[in-house]
C-alpha positions in Angstrom: 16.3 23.6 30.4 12.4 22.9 30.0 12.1 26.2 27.8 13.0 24.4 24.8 10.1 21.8 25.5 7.9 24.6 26.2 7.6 26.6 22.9 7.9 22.7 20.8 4.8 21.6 22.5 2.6 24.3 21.4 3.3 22.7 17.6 -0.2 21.1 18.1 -3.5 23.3 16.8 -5.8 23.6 19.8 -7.8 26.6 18.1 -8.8 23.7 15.1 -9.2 20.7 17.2 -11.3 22.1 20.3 -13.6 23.9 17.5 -13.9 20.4 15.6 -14.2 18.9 19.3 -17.1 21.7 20.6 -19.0 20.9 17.0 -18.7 17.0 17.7 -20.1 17.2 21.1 -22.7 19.7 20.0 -24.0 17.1 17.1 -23.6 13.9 19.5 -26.2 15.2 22.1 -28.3 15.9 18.9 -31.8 14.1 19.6 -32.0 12.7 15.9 -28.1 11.5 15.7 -29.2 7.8 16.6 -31.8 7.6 13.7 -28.8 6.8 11.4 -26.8 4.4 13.8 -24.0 4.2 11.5 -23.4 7.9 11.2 -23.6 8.2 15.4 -21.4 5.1 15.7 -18.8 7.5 13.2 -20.1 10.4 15.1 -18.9 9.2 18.5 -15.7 7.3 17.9 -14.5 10.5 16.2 -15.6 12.3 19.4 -13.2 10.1 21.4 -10.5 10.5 19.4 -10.3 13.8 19.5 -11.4 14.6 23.2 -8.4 12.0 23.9 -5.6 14.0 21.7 -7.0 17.5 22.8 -6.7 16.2 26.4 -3.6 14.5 25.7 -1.9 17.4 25.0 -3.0 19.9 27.6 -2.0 17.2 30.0 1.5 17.3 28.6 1.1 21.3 28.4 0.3 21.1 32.3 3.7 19.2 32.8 5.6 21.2 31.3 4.5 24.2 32.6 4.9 22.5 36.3 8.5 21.7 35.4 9.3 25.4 34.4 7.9 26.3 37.5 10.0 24.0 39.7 13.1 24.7 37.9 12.7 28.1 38.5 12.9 28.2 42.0 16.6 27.5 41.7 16.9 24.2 44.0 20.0 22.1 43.3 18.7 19.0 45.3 15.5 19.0 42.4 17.8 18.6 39.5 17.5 14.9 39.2 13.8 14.8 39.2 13.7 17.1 36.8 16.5 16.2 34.5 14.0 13.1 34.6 10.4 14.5 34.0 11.8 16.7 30.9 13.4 13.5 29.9 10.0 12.1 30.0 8.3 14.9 28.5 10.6 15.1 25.5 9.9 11.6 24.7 6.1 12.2 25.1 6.7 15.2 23.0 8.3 13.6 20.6 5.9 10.5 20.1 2.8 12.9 19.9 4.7 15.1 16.9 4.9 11.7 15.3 0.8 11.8 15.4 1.0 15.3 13.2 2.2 13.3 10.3 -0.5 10.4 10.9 -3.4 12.9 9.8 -4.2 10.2 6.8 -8.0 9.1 6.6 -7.1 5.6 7.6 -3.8 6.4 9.4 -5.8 5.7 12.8 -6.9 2.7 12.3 -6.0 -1.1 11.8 -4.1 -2.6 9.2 -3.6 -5.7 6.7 0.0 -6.0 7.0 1.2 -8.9 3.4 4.7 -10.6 3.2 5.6 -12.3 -0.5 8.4 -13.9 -0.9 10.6 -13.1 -3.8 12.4 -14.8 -6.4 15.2 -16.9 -5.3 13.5 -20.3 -3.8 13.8 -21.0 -0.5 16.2 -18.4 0.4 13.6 -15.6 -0.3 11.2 -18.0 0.9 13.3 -18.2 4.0 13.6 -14.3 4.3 9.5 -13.5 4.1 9.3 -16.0 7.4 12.4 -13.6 8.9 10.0 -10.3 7.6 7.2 -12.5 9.6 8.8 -13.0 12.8 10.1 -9.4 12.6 6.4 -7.5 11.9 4.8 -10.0 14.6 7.8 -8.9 17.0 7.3 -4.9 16.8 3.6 -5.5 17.0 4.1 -7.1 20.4 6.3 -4.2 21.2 3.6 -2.2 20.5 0.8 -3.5 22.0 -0.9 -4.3 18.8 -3.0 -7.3 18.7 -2.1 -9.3 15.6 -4.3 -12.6 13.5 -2.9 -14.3 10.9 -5.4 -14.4 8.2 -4.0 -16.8 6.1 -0.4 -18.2 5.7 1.3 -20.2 2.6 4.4 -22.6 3.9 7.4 -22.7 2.0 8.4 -26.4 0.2 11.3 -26.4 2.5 11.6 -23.7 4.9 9.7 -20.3 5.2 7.1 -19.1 3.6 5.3 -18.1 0.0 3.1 -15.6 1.9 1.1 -14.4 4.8 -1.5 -11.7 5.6 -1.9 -10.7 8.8 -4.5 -8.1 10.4 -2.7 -5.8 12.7 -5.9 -4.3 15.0 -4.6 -1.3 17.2 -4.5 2.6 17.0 -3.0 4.1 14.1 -1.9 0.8 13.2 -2.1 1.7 9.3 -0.6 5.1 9.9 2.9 3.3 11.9 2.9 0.5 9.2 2.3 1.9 5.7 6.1 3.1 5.6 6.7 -0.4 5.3 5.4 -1.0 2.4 8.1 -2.2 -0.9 10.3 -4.4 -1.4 12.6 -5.4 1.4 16.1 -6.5 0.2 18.7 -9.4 2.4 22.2 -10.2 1.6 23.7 -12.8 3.7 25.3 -15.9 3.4 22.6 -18.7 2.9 21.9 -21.6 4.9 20.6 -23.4 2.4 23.7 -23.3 0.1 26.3 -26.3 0.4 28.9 -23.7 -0.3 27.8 -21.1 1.9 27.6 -18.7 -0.8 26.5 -15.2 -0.6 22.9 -14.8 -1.9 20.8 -11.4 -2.3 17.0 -12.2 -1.5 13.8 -10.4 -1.8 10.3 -9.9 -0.3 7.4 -7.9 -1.0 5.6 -5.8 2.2 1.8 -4.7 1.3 0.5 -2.9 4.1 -3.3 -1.8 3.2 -5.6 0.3 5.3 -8.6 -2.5 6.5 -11.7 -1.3 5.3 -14.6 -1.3 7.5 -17.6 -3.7 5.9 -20.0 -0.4 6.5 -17.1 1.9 4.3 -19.0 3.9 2.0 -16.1 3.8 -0.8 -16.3 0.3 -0.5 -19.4 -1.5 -2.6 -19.6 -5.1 -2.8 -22.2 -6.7 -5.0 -22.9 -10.3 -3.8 -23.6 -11.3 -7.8 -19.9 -10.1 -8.3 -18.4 -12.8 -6.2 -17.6 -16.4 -7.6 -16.7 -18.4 -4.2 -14.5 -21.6 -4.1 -14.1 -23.7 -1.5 -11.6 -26.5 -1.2 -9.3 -28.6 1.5 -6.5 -26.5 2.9 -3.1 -27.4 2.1 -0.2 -28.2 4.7 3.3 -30.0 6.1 1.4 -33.0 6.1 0.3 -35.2 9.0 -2.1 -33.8 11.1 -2.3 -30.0 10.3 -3.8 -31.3 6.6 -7.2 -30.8 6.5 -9.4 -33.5 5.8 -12.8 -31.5 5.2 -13.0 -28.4 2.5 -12.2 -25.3 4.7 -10.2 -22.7 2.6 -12.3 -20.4 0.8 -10.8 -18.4 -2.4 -12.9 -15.3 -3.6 -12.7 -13.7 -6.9 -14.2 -10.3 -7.4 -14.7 -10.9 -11.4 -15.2 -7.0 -12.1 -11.8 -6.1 -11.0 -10.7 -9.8 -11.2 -9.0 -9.5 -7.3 -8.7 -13.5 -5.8 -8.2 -13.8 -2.6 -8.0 -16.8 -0.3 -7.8 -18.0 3.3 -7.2 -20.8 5.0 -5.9 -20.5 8.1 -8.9 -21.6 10.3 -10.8 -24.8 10.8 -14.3 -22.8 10.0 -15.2 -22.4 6.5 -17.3 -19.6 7.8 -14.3 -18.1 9.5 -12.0 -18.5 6.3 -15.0 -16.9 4.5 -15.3 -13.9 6.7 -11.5 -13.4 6.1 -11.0 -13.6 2.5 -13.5 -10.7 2.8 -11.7 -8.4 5.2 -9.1 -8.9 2.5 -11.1 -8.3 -0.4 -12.9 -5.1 1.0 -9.4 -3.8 1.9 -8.1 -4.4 -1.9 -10.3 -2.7 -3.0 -10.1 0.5 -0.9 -7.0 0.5 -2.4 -7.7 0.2 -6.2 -10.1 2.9 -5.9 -8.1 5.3 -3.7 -5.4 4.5 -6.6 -7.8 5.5 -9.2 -8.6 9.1 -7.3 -5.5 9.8 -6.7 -2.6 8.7 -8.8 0.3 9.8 -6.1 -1.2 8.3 -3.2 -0.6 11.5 -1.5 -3.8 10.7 1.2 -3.1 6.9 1.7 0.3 6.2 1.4 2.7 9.4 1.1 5.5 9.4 -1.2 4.0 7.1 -4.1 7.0 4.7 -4.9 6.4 1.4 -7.2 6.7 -2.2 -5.5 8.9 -3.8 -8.4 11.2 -6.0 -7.6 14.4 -4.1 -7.8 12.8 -0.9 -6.3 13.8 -2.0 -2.4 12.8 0.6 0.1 15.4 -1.1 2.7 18.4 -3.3 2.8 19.5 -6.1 5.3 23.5 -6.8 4.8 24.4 -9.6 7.4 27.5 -10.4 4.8 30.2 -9.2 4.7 29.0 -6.8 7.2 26.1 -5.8 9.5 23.7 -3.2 8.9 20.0 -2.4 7.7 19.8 1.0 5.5 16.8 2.7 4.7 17.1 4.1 0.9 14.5 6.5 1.2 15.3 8.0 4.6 19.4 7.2 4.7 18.4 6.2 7.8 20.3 3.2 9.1 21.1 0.8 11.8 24.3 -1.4 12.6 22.2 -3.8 14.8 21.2 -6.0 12.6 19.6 -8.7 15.3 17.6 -6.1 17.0 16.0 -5.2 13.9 14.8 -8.3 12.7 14.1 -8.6 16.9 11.3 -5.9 15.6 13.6 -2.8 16.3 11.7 -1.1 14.0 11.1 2.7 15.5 14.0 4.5 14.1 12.7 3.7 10.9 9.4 4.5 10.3 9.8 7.7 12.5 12.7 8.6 10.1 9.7 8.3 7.4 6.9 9.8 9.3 9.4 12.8 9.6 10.5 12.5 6.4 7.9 12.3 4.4 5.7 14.7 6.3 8.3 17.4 5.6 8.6 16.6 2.3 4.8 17.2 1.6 
């Protein structure tokens, strides 16, 4: 029974990642590492990260060799336990393949996750909230600790847009599969008729870019800032003093904007994080056409290119058109089920590459 487990776990390189792990160590207890704080604050985060996965998976190595050993000695009365503890391992197993395919530069770290509503009014309007509540649900799920950046309501319901920073271990590397068009077909709530409508949002998921990123330049002179009062329902959450901030990078000619917080020094910082993170993205686009480091499978966000489909009319089920991958729970989903399918990618695109 726990053979099977024992020849998949050995899927992961300890020959490569204890020598990258003995040549970290060696260059942190260097006496000159701290002369360049940036490159020791690099130095030892990468140090962690790889003691933790090296550990991580003898640990699991060490299980399953205990398992082996106990299921050897032929005891009936221990087949529960460890029907149990390979049941365990397998999922363990499984979740720390899924790290193979997150081998990305940026795959570890955090994320700026972007919903934009479609055309179709407030239906698609309607749908980017849906994509909202849905991205902020598998977060939770995942222990990832989420801040909406900045947010544009919808004239009736929903939303325009939203960014939100998704902070959290291989944040990036669980959430760029994400990124397209997402595609609903239900029948709306908005319509006096109760017609069937097809709606559409856009999901930008970009790597966030460290202010001390090398690939990442800002000139100050480059910037033209704006500042003006933050828009809302009305009533008290409209702003009476000028807040939002909106940033234009005039070489590339990026604008972004925030106004989610009181502080204009908040909203400022913000519209940064954004920026920075754009721009990581232009140039990785420029080096590499395909995308092949940053994002996988290079696929164009047009509207009409959906990645995934949401039928709640005239029957239930979310497809995957990249994967095939699909699920008939269409409440869980949008509940932030959202496993299934980005492991179907993960899988899928790693093999593919």
């Amino acid at each position: 029974m726990p053979k099977k487990s024992s020849s998949s776990w050995c899927i992961f390189d300890f020959s490569n990642r204890e020598a990258e792990l003995k040549q970290l160590q060696s260059r942190s207890e260097s006496t000159d590492l701290w002369n360049n704080p940036e490159e020791a604050q690099t130095v030892m985060k990468k140090l962690s990260e790889v003691r933790d996965e090296v550990e991580g998976w003898k640990k699991l190595g060490k299980r399953i060799a205990d398992t082996l050993e106990l299921s050897e000695m032929g005891d009936e009365s221990l087949r529960p336990e460890l029907e149990a503890e390979l049941a365990d391992i397998e999922a363990e197993l499984s979740r720390r393949e899924l790290s193979i395919y997150l081998s990305g530069k940026y795959d570890r770290g955090n994320a700026l996750l972007a919903i934009n509503s479609g055309a179709g009014g407030t239906d698609s309007q309607d749908w980017a909230a849906m994509l909202q509540r849905m991205y902020l649900r598998w977060c939770e799920r995942r222990g990832f600790q989420t801040e909406i950046l900045d947010i544009s309501e919808g004239e009736e319901a929903g939303i325009k847009s939203c960014t939100i920073a998704v902070n959290g271990q291989y944040a990036y590397g669980y959430l760029r599969p994400e990124k397209g068009v997402h595609r609903l077909v239900r029948l709306s709530p908005f319509d006096s008729a109760h017609r069937r409508h097809t709606s559409f949002a856009q999901v930008e998921v970009l790597p966030e870019a460290a202010s001390e990123d090398p690939e990442v330049q800002i000139d100050a002179d480059d910037l033209k800032i704006d500042i003006y009062k933050s828009s809302g329902a009305g009533g008290q959450n409209v702003q009476k003093n000028a807040t939002a901030v909106r940033i234009t990078h005039i070489p590339s000619g990026l604008v972004v904007s925030c106004q989610n917080e009181r502080s204009q020094m908040q909203n400022r910082e913000n519209a940064m994080r954004v920026l920075r993170s754009r721009l990581l993205e232009i140039k990785r686009e420029a080096q590499d056409k395909h995308l092949a480091e940053l994002r996988g499978e290079y696929t164009k966000t047009e509207w009409g290119s959906q990645i995934r489909s949401y039928v709640l009319h005239p029957y239930q089920m979310v497809k995957d058109h990249r994967t095939e991958f699909e699920a008939g729970n269409t409440q869980a989903v949008l509940d932030g089920d959202l496993d299934g399918f980005i492991e179907a990618y993960l899988r899928w695109n790693g093999k593919s590459n």
